[in-house]
C-alpha positions as CSV (number, residue, x, y, z in Angstrom):
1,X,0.0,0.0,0.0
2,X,1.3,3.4,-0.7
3,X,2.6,5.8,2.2
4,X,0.9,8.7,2.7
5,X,2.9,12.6,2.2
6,X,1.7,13.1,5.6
7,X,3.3,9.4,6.9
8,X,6.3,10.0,5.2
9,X,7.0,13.7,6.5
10,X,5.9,11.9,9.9
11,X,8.2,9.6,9.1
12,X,11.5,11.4,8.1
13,X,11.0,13.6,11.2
14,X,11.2,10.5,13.3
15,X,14.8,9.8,11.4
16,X,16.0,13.1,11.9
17,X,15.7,13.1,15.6
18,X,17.2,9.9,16.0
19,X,19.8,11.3,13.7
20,X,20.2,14.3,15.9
21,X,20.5,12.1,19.2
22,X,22.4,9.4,18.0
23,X,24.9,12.2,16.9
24,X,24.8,14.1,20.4
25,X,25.6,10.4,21.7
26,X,28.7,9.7,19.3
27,X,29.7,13.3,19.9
28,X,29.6,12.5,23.7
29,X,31.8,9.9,23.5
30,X,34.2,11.9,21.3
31,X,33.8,10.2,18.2
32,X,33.4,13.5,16.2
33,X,33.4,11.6,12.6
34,X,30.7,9.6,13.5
35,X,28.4,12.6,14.9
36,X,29.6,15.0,12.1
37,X,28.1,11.8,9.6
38,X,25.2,12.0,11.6
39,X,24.7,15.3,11.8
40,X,25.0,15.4,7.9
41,X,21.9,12.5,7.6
42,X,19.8,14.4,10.0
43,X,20.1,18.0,8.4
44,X,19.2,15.7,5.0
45,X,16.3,14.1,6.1
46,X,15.1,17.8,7.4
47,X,15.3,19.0,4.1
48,X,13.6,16.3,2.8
49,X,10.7,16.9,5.1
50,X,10.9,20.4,4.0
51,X,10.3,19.3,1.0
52,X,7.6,17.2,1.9
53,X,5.7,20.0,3.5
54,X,6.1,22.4,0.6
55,X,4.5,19.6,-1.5
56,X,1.6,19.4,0.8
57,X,1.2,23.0,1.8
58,X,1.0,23.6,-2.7
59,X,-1.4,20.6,-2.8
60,X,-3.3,22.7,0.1
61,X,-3.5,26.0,-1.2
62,X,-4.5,24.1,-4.9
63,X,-7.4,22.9,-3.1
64,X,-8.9,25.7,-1.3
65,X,-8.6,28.0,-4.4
66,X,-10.5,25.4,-6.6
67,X,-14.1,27.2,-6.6
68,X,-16.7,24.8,-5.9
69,X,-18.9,23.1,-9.0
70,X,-22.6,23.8,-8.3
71,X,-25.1,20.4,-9.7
């Protein structure tokens, strides 16, 4: 079955803070490379839901400015 826009923006959120925290964690321990690589997946799946969002929020606005057909 076909993800939803809305499930997958859900979605990539959910990877970017895990992204985020797994990177904090690395960081923590002083692996730097590690966090900086994380840090780099994180920021990308933000833009991707970014993205996303645009997508819906065009998709939105398309909707409401459609003027309704009278039977």
């Amino acid at each position: 079955m076909p993800q939803s826009t809305h499930d997958r923006a859900a979605e990539l959120h959910n990877l970017a803070a895990h992204a985020h925290a797994a990177a904090a964690t690395a960081h923590g321990k002083g692996d730097h490379l590690t966090a900086h690589e994380l840090s780099k997946q994180a920021h990308e799946h933000s833009m991707n839901v970014n993205k996303l969002v645009e997508e819906l929020c065009t998709k939105a606005a398309g909707f409401q400015q459609k003027p309704k057909q009278s039977t």
